[in-house]
C-alpha positions in Angstrom: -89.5 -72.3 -78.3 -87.6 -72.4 -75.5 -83.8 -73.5 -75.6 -81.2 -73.2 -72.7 -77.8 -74.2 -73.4 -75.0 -74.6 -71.3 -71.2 -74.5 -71.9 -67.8 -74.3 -70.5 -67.5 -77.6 -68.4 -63.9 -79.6 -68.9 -61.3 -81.3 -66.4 -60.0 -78.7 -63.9 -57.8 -79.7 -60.4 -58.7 -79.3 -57.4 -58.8 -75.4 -56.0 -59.2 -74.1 -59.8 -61.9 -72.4 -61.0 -64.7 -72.7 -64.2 -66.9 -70.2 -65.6 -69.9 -71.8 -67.2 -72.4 -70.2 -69.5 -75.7 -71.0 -70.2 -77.6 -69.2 -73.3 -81.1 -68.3 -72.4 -83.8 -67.9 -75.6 -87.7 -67.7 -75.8 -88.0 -66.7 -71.9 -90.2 -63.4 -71.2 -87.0 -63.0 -69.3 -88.4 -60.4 -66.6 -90.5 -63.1 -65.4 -88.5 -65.9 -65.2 -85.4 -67.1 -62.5 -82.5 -69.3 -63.5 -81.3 -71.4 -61.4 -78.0 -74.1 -61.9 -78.0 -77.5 -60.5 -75.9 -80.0 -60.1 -75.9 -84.1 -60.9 -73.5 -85.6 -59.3 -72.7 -89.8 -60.3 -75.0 -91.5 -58.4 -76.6 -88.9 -56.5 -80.4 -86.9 -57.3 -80.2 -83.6 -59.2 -79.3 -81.0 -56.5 -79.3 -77.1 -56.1 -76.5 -74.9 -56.9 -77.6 -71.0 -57.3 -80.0 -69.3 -58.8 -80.5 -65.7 -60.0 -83.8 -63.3 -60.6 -83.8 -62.1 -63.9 -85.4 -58.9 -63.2 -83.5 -57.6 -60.1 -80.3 -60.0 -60.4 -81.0 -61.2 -56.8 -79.2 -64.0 -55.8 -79.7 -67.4 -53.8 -77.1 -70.2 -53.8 -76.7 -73.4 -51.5 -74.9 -73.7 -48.7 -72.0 -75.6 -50.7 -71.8 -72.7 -53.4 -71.7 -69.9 -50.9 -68.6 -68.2 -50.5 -66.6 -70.4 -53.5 -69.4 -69.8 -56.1 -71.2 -66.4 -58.2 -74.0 -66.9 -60.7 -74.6 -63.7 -62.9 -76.3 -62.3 -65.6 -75.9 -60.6 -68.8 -78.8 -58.8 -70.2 -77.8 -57.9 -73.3 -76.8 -61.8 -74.4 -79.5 -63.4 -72.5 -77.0 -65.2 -70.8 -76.5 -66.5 -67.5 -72.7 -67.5 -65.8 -71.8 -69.5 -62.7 -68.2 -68.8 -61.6 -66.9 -71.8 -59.6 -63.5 -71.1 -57.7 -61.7 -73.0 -55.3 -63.2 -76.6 -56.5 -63.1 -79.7 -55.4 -63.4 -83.2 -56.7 -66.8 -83.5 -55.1 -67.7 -80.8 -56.9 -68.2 -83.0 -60.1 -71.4 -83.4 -61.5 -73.2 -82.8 -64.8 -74.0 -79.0 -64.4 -77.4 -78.2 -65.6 -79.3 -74.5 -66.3 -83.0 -74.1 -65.2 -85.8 -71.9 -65.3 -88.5 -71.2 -63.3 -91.5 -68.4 -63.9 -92.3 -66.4 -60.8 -90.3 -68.1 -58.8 -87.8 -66.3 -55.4 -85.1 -67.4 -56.1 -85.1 -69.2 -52.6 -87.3 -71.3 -53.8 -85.7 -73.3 -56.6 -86.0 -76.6 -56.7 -85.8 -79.5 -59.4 -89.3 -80.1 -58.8 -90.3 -76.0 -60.1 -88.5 -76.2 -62.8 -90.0 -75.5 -66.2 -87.7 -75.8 -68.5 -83.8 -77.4 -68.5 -80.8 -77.5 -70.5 -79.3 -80.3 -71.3 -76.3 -80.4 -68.7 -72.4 -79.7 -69.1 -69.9 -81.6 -67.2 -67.1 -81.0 -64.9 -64.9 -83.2 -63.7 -62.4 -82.1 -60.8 -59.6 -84.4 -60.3 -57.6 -84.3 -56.7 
């Protein structure tokens, strides 16, 4: 069974930073990509960044690039999104997908196999 679990969303200000998590299990993780999007309120599920498992190549929108990292760790199936220099439109229910045989270019909500169930972050201003 497949289970993706995120964590570390809270309340941060404006221009600090978050590092959320999200715990990968059941994946045949060489063949999969994760990818985080973002839900902001009243607006559709969006892209955020996305990383291959296998090579630990990276794509990330163009309002990640430059303030935001997604990562891996192999050893704790785990996947991170650093998020500096936020802002408050930056808030949104943070969600962790994955996709099988998927570039990592070419991660949207619609590939997506299987989700977490979200973490929020709220930036105030």
């Amino acid at each position: 069974q497949v289970q993706l679990v995120e964590s570390g969303g809270g309340l941060v200000q404006a221009g600090g930073s978050l590092r959320l998590s999200c715990a990968s299990s059941g994946l045949t993780f060489t063949t999969y990509t994760l990818g985080w999007f973002r839900q902001g309120p009243g607006k559709e599920r969006a892209f955020v960044a996305a990383i291959r498992w296998g090579d630990g190549s990276t794509y990330y929108s163009d309002s990640a690039k430059g303030r935001f990292t997604t990562s891996r760790d192999t050893a704790k199936n785990t996947v991170f999104l650093q998020m500096n220099r936020l802002k408050p439109e930056d808030t949104a229910v943070y969600y962790c997908a994955a996709a099988r045989w998927t570039p990592p270019q070419r991660m949207v909500v619609a590939n997506m196999r299987y989700w977490g169930k979200g973490t929020l972050v709220t930036v105030s201003s």
